[in-house]
C-alpha positions as CSV (number, residue, x, y, z in Angstrom):
1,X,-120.1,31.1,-18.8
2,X,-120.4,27.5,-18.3
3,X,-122.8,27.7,-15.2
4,X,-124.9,30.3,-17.8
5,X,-124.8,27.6,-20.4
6,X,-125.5,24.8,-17.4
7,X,-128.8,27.1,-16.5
8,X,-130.3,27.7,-20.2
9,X,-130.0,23.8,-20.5
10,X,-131.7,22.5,-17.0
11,X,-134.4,25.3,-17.7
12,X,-134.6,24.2,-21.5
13,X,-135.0,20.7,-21.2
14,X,-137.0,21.4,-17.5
15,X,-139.5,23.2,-19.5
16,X,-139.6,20.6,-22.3
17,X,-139.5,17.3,-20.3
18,X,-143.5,16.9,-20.2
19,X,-144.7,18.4,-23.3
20,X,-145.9,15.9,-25.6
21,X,-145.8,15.6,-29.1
22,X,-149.4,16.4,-30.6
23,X,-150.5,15.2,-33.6
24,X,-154.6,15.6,-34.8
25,X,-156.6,14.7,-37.6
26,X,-160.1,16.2,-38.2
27,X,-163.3,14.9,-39.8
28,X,-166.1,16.4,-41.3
29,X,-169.3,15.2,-41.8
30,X,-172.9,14.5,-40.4
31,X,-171.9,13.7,-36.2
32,X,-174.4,15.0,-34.6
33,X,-176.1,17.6,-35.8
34,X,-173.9,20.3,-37.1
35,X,-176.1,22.3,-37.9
36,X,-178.0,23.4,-34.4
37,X,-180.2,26.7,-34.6
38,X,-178.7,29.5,-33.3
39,X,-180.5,32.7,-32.0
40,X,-180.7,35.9,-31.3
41,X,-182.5,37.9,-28.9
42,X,-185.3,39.9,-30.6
43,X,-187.6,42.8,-29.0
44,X,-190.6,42.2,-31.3
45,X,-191.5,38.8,-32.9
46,X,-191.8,38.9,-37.4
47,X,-194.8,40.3,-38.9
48,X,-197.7,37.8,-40.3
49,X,-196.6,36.1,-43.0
50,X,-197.4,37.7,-46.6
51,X,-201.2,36.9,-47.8
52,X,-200.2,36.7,-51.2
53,X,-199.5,33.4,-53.0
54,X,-197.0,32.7,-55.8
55,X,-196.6,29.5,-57.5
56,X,-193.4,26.9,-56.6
57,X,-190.9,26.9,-59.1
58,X,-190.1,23.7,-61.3
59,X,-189.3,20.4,-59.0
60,X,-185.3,20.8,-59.9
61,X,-185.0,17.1,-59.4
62,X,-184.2,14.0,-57.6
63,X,-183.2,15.1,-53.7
64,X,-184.5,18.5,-53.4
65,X,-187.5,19.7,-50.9
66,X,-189.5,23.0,-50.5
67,X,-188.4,24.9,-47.8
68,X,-191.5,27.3,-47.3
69,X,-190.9,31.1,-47.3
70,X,-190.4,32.7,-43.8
71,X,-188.7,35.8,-42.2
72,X,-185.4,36.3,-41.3
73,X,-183.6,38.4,-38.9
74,X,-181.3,40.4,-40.4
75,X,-179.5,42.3,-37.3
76,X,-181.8,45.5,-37.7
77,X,-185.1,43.9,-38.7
78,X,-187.1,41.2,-40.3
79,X,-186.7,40.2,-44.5
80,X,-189.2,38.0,-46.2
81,X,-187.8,35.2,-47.8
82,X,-189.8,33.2,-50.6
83,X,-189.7,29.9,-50.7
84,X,-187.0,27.5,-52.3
85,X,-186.0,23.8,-53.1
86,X,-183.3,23.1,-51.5
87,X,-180.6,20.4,-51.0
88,X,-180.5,18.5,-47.6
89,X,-176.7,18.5,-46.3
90,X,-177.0,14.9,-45.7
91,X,-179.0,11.7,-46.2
92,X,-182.2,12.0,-43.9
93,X,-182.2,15.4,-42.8
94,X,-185.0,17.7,-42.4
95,X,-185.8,21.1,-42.1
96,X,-186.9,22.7,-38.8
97,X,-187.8,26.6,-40.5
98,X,-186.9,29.5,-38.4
99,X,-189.3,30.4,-35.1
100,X,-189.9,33.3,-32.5
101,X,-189.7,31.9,-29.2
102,X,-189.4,33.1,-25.7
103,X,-187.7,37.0,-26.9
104,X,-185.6,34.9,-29.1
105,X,-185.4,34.5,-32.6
106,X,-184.2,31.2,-34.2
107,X,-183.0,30.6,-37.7
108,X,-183.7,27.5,-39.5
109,X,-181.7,24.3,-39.8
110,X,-181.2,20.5,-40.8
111,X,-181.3,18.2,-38.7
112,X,-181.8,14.1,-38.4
């Protein structure tokens, strides 16, 4: 019993001798840019944007831009999206809109 006991223990504290403690702390915020385009590989590049024009809404205020309409790939095909103000994520961003590229498709994002 007592080599049994002997065994768990030197196996125990073998196993244990060179794990460290861990400790982490996470930040969030504008490092980088945290908000790279990601993309998909399309067949068949969007169709030609909509001929018809429609007037911006109201300028909501103070830190908002116009993010012109564009298409979206939506997993089976392509959705027209009108244009919107929107809210940069953080000072001095701007917005790069969504592009066909190469067979891929890439959606729009901030960036410095």
């Amino acid at each position: 019993m007592k080599l049994k006991l002997l065994l768990a223990f030197v196996l125990l504290a073998g196993s244990t001798m060179f794990a460290g403690g861990r400790f982490f702390i996470g930040f969030g915020g504008p490092v980088g840019y945290p908000y790279a385009p990601y993309s998909y590989a399309v067949a068949y590049p969007p169709p030609v944007a909509p001929a018809y024009y429609y007037a911006r809404p109201a300028y909501p205020g103070a830190g908002y831009v116009w993010i012109n309409g564009s298409y979206y790939w939506g997993g089976r095909g392509y959705a027209w999206r009108n244009g919107y103000w929107g809210r940069p994520p953080y000072g001095g961003a701007r917005w790069y809109g969504p592009r066909y590229y190469g067979g891929r498709y890439y959606h729009g994002y901030w960036r410095r």
